[in-house]
N, C-alpha and C positions, 0 to 999 in steps of 0.2 A: 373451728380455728378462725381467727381473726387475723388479717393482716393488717398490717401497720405500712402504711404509705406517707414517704419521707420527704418533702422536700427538698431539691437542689437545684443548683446552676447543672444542664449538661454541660461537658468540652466543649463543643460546637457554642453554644452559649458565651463561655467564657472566651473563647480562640476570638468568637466575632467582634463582644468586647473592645477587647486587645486590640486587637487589627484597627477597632474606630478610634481608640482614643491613643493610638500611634501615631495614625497617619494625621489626626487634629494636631498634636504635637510638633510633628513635623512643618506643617502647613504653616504653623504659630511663629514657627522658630525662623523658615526661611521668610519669611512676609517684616519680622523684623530684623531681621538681619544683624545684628550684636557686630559683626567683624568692619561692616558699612560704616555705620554710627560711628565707632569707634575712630577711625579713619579720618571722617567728616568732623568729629571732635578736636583729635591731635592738629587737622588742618587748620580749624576756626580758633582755638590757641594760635595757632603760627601769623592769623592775620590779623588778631589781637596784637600780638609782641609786635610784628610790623610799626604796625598804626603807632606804638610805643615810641618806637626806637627813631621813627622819622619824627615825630613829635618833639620828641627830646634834643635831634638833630636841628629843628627849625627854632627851636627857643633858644638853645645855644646860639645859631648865625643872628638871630634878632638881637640878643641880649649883647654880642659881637659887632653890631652896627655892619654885620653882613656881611663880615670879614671871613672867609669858608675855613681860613688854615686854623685860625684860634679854635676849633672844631674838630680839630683833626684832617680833613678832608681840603680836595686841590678843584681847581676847575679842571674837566673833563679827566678826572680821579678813575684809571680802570676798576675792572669791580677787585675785593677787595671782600676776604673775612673778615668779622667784627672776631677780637677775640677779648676775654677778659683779664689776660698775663700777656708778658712779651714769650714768643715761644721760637726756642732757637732752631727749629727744624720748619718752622712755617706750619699751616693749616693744612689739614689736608684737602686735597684737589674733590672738591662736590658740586664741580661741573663749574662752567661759563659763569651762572649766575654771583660766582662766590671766587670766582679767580684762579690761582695756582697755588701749589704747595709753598710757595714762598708769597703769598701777597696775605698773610696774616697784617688785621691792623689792634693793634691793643688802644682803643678808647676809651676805657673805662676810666681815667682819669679827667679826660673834657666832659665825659656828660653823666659822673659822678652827680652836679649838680640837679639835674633831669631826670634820673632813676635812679632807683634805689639800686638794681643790681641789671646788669646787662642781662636781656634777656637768652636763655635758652633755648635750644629746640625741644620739643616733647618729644624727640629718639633719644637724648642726649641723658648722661648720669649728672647729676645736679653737681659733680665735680668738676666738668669738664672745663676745658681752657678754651676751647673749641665751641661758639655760636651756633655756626649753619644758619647763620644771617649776614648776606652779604650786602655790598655800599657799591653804590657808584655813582657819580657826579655827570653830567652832559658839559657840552662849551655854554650853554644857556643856563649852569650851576642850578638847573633842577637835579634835586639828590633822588635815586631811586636804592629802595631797602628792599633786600627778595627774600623768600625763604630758600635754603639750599637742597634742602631733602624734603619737598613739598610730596606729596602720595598721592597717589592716584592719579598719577597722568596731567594736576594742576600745577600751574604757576603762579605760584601766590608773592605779588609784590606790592607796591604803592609806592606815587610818586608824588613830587611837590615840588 
C-alpha cells in the first residue's frame, strides 16, 4: 500500500496568519488616522476661505479710499455673520466668534467685486444662506475674520 501525503496550511497556521495580518491592519489604520486628516483638511479649507474673505475685505476698503462703511462694515463693528441672502430670523447663534441670532450681515453685494461667491464652511450644504464666517472690526478698524465651527478645539482666524 502506498500512501499519499498531501500538503496544507494547518488551523494553527492559518489562525496565526490571520492574527498577524490583523493586527498590521490595525496598526496601519490607527498610525494614519483617516478621521484626524480629515479634520485637519476641513480646518485648512476654513483658513483658506478666511485668508479670502479678509482679502477681498482689504481690497474693497483700499479701492474705497478706506472708507470701512462702502464695505459693509463700522469701526469697532461687533462680531457679526457673513451671510449670502438677507435672512429674516438672523444666523444662527455659533458662539462669540460669529455674534447672535440676530447679527446676520448679508455682504455679498460689496464684495461681489473680490469673490466670485462668499465663502462657505466645509459643515455647511452648498445651499446654505448661512457662512460660519464671522467679521468684526477693533476702534483701530483692523478687521478680524474667524471661523465659527473651527474642530478640534482650534480657533481659526486672521487679522489685518
Amino acid at each position: 500500500m502506498k500512501r499519499t501525503v498531501q500538503s496544507a496550511f494547518t488551523l494553527i497556521e492559518l489562525l496565526v496568519v490571520i492574527a498577524i495580518i490583523s493586527v498590521l491592519a490595525t496598526v496601519v489604520f490607527v498610525a494614519l488616522d483617516p478621521a484626524g486628516r480629515l479634520l485637519d483638511a476641513r480646518n485648512a479649507r476654513r483658513t483658506n476661505d478666511i485668508q479670502s474673505i479678509l482679502t477681498a475685505f482689504h481690497e474693497c476698503i483700499v479701492d474705497n479710499g478706506g472708507v470701512l462703511a462702502s464695505c459693509g462694515l463700522s469701526t469697532s463693528m461687533a462680531a457679526r455673520q457673513l451671510s449670502t441672502a438677507t435672512l429674516a430670523t438672523g444666523c444662527d447663534n455659533d458662539g462669540a466668534a460669529c455674534g447672535t441670532n440676530t447679527a446676520c450681515l448679508n455682504l455679498s453685494t460689496q464684495l461681489a467685486p473680490y469673490l466670485i461667491s462668499i465663502p462657505l464652511d466645509p459643515s455647511l450644504a452648498t445651499s446654505s444662506t448661512e457662512t460660519r464666517y464671522g467679521v468684526t472690526v477693533n476702534v483701530n478698524n483692523i478687521v478680524t475674520v474667524t471661523a465659527c465651527s473651527a474642530e478640534g478645539g482650534l480657533t481659526v482666524s486672521a487679522s489685518r
